[in-house]
C-alpha positions in Angstrom: 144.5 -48.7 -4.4 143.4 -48.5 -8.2 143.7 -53.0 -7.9 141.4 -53.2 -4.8 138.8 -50.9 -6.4 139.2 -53.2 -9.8 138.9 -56.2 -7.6 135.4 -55.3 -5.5 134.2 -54.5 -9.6 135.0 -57.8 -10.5 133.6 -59.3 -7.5 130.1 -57.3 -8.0 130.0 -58.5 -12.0 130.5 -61.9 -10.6 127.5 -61.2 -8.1 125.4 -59.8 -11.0 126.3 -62.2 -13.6 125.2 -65.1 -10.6 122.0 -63.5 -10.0 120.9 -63.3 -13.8 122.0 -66.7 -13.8 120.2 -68.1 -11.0 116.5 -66.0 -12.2 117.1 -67.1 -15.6 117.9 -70.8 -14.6 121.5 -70.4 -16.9 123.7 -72.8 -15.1 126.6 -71.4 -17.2 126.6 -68.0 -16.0 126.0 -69.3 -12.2 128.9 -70.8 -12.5 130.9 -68.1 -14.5 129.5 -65.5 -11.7 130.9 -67.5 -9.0 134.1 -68.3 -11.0 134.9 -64.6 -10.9 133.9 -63.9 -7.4 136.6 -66.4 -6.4 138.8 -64.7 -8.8 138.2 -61.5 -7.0 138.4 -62.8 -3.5 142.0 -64.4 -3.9 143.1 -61.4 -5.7 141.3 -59.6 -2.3 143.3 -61.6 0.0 146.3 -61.0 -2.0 146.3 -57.3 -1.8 146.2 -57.8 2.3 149.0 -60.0 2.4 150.8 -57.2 0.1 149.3 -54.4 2.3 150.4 -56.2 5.3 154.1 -56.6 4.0 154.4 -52.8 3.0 152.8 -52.2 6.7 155.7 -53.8 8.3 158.4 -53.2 6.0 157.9 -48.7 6.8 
């Protein structure tokens, strides 16, 4: 649980750090900000597949 609550954290910094980038015209932290929202989405989809193996396995 504690690495799905990390990974939606990371996924809103990402989000942030995107939005500060796109009002401030920083292409470097756009790109950061999406960089770690892709981060947090595989990591996302990781924890399903896991979630889903421990679902079948009890």
């Amino acid at each position: 649980m504690n690495d799905k609550v990390e990974n939606k954290a990371d996924e809103l910094k990402g989000r942030a750090k995107e939005a500060v980038g796109n009002a401030t015209d920083n292409e470097q932290w756009q790109a950061e900000g999406k960089a770690e929202q892709g981060t947090s989405h595989l990591k996302q989809a990781a924890e399903k597949v896991k979630d889903a193996f421990k679902s079948t396995k009890d």
